[in-house]
MMTF fields as JSON, N, C-alpha, C and O atoms, coordinates in Angstrom:
{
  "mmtfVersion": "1.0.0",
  "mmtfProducer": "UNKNOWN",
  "numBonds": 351,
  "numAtoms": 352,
  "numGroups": 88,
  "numChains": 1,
  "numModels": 1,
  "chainsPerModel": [1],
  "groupsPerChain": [88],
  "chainIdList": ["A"],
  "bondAtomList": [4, 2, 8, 6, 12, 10, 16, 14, 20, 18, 24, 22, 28, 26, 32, 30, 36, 34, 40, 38, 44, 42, 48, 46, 52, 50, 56, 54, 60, 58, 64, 62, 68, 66, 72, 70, 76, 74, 80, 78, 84, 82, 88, 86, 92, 90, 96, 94, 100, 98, 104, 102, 108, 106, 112, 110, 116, 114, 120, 118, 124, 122, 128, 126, 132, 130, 136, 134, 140, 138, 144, 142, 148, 146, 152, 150, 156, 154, 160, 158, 164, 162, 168, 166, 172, 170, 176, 174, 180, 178, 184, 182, 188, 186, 192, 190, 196, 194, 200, 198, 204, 202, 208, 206, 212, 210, 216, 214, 220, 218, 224, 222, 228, 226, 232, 230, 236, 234, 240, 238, 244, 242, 248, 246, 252, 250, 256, 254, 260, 258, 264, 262, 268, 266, 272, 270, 276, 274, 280, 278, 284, 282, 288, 286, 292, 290, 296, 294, 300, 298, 304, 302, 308, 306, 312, 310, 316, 314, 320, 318, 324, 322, 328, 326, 332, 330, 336, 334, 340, 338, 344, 342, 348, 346],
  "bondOrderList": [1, 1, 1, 1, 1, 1, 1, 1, 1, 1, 1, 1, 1, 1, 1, 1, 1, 1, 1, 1, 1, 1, 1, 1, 1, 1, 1, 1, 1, 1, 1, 1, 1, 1, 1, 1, 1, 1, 1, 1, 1, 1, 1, 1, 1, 1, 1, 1, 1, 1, 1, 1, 1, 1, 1, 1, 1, 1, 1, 1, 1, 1, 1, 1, 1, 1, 1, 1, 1, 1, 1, 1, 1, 1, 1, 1, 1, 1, 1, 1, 1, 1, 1, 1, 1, 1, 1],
  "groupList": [{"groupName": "UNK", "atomNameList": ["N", "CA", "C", "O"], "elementList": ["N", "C", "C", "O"], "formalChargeList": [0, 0, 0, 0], "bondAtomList": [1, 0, 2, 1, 3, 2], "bondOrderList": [1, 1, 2], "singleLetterCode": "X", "chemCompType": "L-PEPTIDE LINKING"}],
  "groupTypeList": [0, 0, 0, 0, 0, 0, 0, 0, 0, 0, 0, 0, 0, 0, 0, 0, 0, 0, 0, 0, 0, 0, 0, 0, 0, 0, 0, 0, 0, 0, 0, 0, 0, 0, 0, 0, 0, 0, 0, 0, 0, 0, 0, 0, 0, 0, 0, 0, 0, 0, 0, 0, 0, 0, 0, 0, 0, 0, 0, 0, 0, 0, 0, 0, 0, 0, 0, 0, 0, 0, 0, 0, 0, 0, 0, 0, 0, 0, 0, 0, 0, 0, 0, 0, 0, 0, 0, 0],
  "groupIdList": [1, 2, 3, 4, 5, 6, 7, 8, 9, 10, 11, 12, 13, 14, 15, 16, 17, 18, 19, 20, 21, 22, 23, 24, 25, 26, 27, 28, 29, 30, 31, 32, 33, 34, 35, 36, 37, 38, 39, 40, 41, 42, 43, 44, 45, 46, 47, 48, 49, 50, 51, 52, 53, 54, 55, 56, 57, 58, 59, 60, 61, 62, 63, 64, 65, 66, 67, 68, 69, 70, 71, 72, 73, 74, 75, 76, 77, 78, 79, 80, 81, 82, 83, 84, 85, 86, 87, 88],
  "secStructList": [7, 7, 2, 2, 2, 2, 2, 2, 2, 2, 2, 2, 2, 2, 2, 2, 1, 7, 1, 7, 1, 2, 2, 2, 2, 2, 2, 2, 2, 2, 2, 2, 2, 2, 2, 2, 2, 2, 2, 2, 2, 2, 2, 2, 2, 2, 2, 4, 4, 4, 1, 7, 1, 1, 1, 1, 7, 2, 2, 2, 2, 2, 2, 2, 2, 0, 0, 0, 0, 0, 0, 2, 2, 2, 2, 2, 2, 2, 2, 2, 2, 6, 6, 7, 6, 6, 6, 7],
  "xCoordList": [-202.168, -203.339, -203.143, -203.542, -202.557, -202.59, -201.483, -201.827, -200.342, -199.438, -200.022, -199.974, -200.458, -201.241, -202.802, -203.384, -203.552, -204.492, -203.933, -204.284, -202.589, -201.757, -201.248, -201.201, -200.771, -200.268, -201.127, -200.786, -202.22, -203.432, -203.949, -204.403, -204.092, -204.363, -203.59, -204.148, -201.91, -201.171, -201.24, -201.157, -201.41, -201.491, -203.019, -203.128, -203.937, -205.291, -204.816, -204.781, -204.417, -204.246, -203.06, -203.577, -202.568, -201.338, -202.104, -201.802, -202.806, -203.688, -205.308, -205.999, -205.372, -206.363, -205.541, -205.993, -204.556, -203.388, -202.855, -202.118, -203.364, -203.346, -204.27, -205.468, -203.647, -204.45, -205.553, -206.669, -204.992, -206.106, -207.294, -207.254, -208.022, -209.082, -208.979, -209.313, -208.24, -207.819, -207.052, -207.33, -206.016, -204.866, -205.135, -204.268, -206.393, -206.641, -207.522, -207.77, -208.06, -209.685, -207.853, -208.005, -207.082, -205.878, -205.231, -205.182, -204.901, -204.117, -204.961, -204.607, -206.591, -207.609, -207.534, -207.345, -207.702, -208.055, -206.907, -207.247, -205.562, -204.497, -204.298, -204.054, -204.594, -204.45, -205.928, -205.989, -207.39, -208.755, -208.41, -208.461, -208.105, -207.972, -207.213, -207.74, -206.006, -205.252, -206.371, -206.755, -206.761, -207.494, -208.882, -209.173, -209.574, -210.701, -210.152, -210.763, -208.754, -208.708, -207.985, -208.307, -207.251, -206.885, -208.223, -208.214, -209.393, -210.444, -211.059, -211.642, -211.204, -211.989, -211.057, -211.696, -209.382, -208.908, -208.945, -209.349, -208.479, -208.574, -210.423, -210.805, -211.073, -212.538, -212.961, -213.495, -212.509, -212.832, -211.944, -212.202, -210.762, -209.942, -210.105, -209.639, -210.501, -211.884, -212.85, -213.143, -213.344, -214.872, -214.523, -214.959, -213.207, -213.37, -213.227, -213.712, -212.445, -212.081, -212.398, -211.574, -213.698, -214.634, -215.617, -216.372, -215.904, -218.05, -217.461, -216.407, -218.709, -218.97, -218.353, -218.189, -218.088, -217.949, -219.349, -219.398, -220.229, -221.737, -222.369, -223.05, -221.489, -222.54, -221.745, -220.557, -222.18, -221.944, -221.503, -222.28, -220.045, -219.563, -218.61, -218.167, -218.54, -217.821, -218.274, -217.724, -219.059, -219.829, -219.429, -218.929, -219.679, -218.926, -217.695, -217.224, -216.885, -215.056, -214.708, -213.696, -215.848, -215.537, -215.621, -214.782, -216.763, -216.974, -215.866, -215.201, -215.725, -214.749, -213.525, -212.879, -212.812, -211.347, -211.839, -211.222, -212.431, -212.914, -212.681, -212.514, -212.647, -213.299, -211.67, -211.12, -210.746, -209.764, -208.697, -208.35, -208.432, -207.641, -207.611, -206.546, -208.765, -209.23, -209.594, -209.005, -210.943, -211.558, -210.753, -210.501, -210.102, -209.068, -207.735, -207.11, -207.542, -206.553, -206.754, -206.029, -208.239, -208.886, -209.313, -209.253, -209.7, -209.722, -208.889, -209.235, -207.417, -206.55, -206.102, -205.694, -206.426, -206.03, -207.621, -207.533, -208.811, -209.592, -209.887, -210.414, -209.409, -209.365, -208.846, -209.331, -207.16, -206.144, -206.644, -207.138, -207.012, -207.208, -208.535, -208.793, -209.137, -210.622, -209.621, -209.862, -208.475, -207.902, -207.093, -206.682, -206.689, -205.878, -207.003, -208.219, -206.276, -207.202, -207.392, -208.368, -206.911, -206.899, -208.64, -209.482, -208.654, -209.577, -210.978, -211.898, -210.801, -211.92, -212.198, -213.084],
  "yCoordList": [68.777, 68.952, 70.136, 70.017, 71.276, 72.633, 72.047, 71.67, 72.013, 71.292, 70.008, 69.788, 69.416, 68.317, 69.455, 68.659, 70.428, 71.015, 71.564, 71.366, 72.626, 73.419, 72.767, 73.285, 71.234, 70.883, 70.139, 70.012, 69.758, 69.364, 70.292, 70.144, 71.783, 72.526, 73.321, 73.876, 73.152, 73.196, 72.357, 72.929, 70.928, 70.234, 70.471, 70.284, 70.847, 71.152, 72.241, 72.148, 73.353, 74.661, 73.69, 73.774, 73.384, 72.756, 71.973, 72.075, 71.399, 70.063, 71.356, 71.039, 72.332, 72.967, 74.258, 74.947, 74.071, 74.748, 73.843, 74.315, 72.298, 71.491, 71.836, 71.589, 72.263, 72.43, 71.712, 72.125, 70.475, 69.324, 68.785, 69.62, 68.327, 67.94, 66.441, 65.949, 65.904, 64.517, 64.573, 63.839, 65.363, 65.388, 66.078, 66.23, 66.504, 67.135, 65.877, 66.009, 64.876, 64.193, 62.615, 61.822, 62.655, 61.507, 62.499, 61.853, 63.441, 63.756, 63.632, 63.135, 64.268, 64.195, 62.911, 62.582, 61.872, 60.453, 59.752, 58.754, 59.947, 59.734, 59.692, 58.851, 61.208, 61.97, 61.515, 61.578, 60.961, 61.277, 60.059, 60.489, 58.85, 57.845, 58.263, 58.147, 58.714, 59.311, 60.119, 59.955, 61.121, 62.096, 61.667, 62.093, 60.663, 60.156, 59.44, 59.315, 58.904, 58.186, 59.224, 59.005, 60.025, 61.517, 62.246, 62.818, 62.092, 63.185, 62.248, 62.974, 61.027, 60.53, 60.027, 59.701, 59.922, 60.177, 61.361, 61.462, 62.117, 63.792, 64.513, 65.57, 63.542, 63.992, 63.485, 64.082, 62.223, 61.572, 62.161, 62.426, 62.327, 63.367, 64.601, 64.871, 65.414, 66.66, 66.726, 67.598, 66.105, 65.298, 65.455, 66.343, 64.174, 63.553, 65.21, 65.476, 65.84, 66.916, 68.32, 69.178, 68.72, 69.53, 69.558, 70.449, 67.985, 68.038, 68.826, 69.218, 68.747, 69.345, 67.952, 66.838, 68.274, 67.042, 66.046, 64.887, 66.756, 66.343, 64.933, 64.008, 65.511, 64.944, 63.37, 63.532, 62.27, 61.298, 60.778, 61.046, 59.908, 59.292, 58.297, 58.342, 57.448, 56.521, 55.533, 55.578, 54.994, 54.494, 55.336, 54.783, 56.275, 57.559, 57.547, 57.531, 57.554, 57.517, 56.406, 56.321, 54.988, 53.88, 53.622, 52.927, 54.177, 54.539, 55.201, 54.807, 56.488, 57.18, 56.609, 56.664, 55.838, 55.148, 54.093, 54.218, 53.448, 52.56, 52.74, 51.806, 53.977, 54.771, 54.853, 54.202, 55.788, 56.191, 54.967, 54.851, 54.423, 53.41, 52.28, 51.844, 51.693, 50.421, 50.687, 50.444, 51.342, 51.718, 52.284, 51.484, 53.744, 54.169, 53.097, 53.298, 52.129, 51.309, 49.722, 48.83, 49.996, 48.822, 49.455, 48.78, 50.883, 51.386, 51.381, 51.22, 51.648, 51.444, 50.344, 50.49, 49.256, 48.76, 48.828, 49.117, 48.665, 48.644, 49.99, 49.938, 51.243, 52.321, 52.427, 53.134, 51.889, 51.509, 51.129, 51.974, 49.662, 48.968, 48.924, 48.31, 49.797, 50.53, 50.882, 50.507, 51.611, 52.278, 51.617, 52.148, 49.894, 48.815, 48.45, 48.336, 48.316, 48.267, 46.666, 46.329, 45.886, 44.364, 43.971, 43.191, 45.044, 45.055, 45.431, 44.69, 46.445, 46.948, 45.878, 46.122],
  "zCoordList": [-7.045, -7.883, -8.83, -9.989, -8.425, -9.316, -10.377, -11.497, -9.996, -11.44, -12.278, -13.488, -11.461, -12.742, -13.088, -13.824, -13.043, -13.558, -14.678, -15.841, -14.073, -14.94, -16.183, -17.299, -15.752, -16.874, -18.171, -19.347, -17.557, -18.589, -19.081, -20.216, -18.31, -19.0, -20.339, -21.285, -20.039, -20.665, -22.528, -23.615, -22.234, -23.069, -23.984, -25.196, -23.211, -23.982, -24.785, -26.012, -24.116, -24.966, -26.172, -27.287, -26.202, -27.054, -27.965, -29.154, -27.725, -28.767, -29.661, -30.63, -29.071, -29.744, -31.117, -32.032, -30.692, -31.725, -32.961, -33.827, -32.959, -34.043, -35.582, -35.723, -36.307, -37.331, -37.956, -38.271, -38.082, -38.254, -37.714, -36.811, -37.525, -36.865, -36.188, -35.11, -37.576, -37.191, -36.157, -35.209, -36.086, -35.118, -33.837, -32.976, -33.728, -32.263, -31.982, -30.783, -32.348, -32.492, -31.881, -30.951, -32.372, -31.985, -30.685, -29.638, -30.596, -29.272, -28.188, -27.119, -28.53, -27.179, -26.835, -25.664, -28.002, -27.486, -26.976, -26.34, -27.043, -26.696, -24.744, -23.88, -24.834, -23.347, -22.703, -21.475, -23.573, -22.569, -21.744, -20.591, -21.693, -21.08, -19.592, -18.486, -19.837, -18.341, -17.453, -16.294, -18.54, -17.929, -16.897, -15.779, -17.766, -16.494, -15.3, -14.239, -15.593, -14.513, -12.929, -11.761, -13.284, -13.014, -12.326, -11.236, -13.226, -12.895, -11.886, -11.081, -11.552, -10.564, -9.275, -8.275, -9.199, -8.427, -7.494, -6.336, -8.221, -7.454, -7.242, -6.739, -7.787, -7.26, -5.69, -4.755, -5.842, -4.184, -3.16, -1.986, -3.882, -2.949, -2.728, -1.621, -3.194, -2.931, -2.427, -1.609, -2.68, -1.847, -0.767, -0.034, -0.291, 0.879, 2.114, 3.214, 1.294, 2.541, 2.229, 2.549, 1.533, 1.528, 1.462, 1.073, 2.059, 2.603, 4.156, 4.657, 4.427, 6.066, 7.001, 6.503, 8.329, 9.639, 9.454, 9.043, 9.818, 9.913, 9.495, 9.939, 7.991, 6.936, 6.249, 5.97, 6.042, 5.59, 7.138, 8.055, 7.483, 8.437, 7.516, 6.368, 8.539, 8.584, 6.965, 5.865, 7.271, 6.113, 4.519, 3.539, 4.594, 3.297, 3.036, 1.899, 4.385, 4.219, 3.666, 2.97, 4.013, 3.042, 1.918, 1.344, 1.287, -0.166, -0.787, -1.745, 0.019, -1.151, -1.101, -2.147, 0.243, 0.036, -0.995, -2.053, -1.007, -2.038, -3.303, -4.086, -3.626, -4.938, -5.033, -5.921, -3.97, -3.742, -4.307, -5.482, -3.607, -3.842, -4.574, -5.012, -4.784, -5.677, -7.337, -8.39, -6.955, -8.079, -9.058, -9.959, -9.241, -9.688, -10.269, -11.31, -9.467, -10.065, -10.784, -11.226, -10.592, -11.018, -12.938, -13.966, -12.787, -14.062, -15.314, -16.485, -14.651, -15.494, -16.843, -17.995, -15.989, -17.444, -18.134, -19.327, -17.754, -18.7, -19.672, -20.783, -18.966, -19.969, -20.555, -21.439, -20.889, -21.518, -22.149, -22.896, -22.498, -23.358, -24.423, -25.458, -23.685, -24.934, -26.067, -27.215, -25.765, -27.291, -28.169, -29.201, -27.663, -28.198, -29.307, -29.154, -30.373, -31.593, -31.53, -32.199, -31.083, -30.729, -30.133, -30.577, -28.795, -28.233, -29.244, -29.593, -29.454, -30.31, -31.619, -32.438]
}
């Protein structure tokens, strides 16, 4: 998680050093597609192992593997393909 933070954070600082507007407004939109699918992987994986014992159960661990494994790879091609000009 810290090298993929580090390195997006890397690339943000890099894309806000673009002079243009156009060309930061094409690199964000380039990289935002990875990035949600990235940000809701590593969220359920956070989640899952910094709530409390207590709280949720069994029923919860199913949701978030859900989220974990499916959802996340079920995203992919449709976030992809928002930016295929075919599509649009």
């Amino acid at each position: 998680f810290i090298v993929t933070a580090v390195s997006y954070g890397c690339i943000i600082v890099t894309i806000l050093h673009i002079p243009s507007s156009a060309g930061r407004k094409k690199a964000f939109s380039t990289c935002s597609a990875h990035l949600i699918v990235v940000t809701v992987f590593y969220s359920t994986c956070i989640y899952r192992y910094i709530r409390p014992a207590q709280r949720g159960g069994q029923d919860s661990d199913k949701v978030l593997s859900l989220f974990f494994s499916v959802l996340t790879q079920m995203l992919n091609p449709y976030i992809y393909s928002l930016r295929n000009k075919q599509v649009k």
